[in-house]
C-alpha positions in Angstrom: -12.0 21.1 -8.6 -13.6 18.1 -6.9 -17.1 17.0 -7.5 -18.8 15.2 -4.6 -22.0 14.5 -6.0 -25.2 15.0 -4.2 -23.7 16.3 -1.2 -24.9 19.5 0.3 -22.0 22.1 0.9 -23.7 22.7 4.2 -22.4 19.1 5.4 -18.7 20.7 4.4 -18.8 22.9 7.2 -17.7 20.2 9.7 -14.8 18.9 7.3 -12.8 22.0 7.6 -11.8 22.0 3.5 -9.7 24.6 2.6 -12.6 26.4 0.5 -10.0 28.0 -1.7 -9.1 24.9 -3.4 -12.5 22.9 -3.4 -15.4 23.5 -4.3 -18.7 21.5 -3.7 -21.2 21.1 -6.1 -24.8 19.8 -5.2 -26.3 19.1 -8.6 -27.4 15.7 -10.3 -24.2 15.1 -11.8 -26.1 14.0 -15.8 -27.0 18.1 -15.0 -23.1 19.7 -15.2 -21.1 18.1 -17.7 -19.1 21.4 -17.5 -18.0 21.0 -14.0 -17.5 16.5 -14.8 -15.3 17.4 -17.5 -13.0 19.8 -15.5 -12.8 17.8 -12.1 -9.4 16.9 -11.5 -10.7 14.3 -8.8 -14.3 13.0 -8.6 -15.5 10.7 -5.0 -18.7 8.6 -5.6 -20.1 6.6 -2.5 -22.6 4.4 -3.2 -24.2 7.3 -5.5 -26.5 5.5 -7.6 -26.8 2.0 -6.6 -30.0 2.6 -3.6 -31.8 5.4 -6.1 -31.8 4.5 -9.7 -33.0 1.8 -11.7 -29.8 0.0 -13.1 -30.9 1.0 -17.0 -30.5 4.6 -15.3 -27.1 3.4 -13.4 -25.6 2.2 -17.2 -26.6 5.5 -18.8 -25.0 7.7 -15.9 -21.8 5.4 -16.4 -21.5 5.6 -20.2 -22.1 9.3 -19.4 -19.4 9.5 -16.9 -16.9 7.7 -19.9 -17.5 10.0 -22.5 -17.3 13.6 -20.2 -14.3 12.5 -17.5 -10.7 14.1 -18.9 -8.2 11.5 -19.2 -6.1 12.0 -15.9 -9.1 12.7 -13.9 -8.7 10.7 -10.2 -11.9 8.8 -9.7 -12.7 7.6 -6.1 -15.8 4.8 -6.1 -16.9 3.2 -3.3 -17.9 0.3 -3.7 -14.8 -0.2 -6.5 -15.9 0.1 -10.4 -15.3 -3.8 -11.0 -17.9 -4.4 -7.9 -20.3 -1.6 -9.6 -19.9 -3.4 -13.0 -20.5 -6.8 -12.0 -23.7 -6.0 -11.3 -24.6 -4.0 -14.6 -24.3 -5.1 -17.9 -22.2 -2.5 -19.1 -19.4 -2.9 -22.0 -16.8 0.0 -19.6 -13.4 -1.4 -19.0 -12.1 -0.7 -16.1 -8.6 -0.8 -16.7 
């Protein structure tokens, strides 16, 4: 499963994903630890750095640590160390 969060599945139709492997999931992502935790690949761009207050940034980050499987592909954009530079938040990114 892949998790593209807060992305209509609407805007999908013009990718041409093969919906029988993907499945798109418009919810605020703090909303459905059920589907973080069983994402085998998760693509963030630029998802919370226009919109929430970086207190709010930290907390969706410490959330993401604890619910992400180890194994889990995580696609940022811009990279984590970029992210984190910015926040003071104790996450190795290693």
């Amino acid at each position: 499963m892949w998790l593209f969060p807060y992305v209509s599945p609407d805007q999908f139709d013009v990718v041409l994903l093969p919906q029988d492997r993907i499945e798109v999931v418009e919810a605020n992502i703090a909303d459905r630890p059920d589907v973080v935790v069983s994402a085998d690949v998760i693509i963030m761009n630029n998802v919370f750095e226009f919109f929430l207050e970086p207190e709010k940034q930290i907390s969706v980050w410490r959330f993401l640590r604890q619910t992400i499987k180890p194994g889990t592909l995580l696609v940022t954009v811009p990279p984590l160390e970029e992210t984190f530079s910015h926040l003071q938040v104790s996450i190795s990114v290693s």
